[in-house]
Structures are given as C-alpha cells and as structure tokens.
C-alpha positions in Angstrom: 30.4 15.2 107.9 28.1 12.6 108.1 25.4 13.9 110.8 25.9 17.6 108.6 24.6 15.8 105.4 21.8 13.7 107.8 21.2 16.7 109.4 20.3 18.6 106.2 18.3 16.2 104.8 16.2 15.6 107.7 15.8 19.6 107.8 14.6 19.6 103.7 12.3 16.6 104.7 11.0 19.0 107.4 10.3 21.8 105.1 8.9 19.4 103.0 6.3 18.0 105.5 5.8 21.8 106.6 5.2 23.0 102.9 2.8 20.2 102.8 0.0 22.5 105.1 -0.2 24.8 102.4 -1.0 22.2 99.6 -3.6 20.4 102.0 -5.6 23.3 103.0 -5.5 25.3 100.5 -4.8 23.1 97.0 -6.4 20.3 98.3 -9.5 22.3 99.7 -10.4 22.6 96.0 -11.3 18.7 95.5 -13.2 19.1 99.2 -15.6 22.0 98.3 -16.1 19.8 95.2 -17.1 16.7 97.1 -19.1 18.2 99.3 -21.1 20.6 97.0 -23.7 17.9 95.6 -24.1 16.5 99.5 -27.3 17.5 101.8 -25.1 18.6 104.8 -26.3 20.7 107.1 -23.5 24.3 108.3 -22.6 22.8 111.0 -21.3 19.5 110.0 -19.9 21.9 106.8 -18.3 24.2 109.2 -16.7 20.9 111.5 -15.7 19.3 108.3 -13.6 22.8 107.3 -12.2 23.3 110.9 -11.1 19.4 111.0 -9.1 20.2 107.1 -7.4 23.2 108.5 -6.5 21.4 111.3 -4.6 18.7 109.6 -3.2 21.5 107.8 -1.7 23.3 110.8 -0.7 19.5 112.2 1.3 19.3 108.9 3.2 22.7 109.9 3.7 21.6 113.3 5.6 18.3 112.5 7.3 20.2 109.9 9.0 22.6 112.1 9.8 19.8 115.1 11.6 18.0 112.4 13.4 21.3 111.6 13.9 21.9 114.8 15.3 18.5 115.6 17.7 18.7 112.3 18.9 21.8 113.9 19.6 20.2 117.6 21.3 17.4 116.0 23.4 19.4 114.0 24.5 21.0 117.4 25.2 17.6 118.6 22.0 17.2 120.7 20.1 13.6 120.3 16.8 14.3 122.5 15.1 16.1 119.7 15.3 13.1 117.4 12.5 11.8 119.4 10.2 14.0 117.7 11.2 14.1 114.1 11.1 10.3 115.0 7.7 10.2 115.6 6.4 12.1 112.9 8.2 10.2 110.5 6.6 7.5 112.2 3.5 8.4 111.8 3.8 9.8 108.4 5.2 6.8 107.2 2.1 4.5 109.2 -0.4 7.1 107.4 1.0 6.4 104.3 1.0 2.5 104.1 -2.4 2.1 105.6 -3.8 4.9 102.9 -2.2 3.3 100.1 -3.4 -0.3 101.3 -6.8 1.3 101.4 -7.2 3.8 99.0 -4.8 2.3 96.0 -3.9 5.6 95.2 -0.3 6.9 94.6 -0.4 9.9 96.2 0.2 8.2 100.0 3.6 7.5 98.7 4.5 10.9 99.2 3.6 10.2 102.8 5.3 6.7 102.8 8.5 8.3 102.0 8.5 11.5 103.8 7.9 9.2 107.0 10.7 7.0 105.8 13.0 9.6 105.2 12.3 11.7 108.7 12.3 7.9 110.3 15.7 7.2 108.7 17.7 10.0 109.3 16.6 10.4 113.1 17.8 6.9 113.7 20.9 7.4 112.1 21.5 11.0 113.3 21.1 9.3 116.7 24.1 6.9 116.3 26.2 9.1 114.3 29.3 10.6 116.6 28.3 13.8 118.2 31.5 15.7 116.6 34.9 17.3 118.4 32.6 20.5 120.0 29.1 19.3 120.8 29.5 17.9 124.2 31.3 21.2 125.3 28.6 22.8 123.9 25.6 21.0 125.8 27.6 20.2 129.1 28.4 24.2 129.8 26.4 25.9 132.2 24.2 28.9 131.6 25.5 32.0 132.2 
C-alpha cells in the first residue's frame, strides 16, 4: 500500500515538474520579451537567449516524464529507475535553494519542494518492500 501511495505521489510530482515546461516557455516568456525589449541586443544573442528558454523548457518535460516513468517502474516493483526521479529531485531541489539564497524571491520554493518531494519519495520508494508479485515479474524471461 505504501509504495502505491509513494508511487502516485512521485507520478503527480512528475506531472507537476512536466506541466512546469509549459508555464516557463510560454507564461514565463511574457516577463522575458519584457526584459529584453528596452536592451541593445543584437538577433543573434536575441535568438540564443530564446533557444536557451525553450531549452529549459523541454529539460522541464524531460525530468518530468523520467519521474513518471520512474513512479511507474516502481509501482511494478522495479528500484533502478528511482535513480532518475532521484536526481531530478536533486537537482530541482539544489536549483531551488541556491535561487532563493540569491534571488530572495518566493517563487524558487516551488522548486525547493518539487525537488524535495521527487527526492523523498525515490528514497523511500527504494526501501519500501517490493510487494507479493514484483520479483516474478522482473526475474521472468522474455518470451
């Protein structure tokens, strides 16, 4: 019961993290064209500033789906995938400190505990038993 709960909540914090790519590149694009209308820059700087933002964007809906993914491995009964929603929590939670240690603003929170929460339920998805069926299920051979 306990890795089904863990398992769901690190699948929501997944989507949540995924859902994030749209508010980044396209909500947040808003407060970038801003910023960077009263600057002399010249279009190619403008062009590699855009392509970096959409970037992160797609990087957000990357580690969105391995944490998805790694919910629905673990749910199976599968630990190695917790190494990636891991590591995005990680990170995410990393991000987060160091931007609101910086920048003072509330926002990075979201970051801080999207990390925590991807961080947290790896680790304990990767003690929690496996369950009666999962090691039938990874120890059978193709077929």
């Amino acid at each position: 019961m306990l890795r089904k709960i863990a398992s769901t909540l690190l699948a929501l914090t997944g989507l949540l993290i995924g859902l994030g790519a749209f508010g980044h590149s396209f909500v947040g694009r808003r407060a970038l064209d801003a910023g960077l209308a009263s600057l002399p820059i010249d279009v190619h700087t403008d062009k590699l500033i855009y392509l970096v933002w959409y970037f992160c964007g797609g990087c957000m809906l990357v580690f969105g789906a391995l944490a998805i993914w790694s919910a629905w491995k673990a749910m199976r009964g599968e630990r190695g995938a917790l190494f990636a929603s891991g590591l995005v929590g990680a990170f995410y939670l990393l991000v987060g400190v160091l931007s609101l240690i910086d920048m003072r603003e509330p926002f990075w929170s979201v970051f801080v505990v999207l990390g925590m929460l991807a961080l947290v339920l790896s680790g304990l998805l990767g003690f929690a038993p496996a369950g009666r069926h999962a090691a039938s299920r990874v120890d059978q051979p193709l077929a």
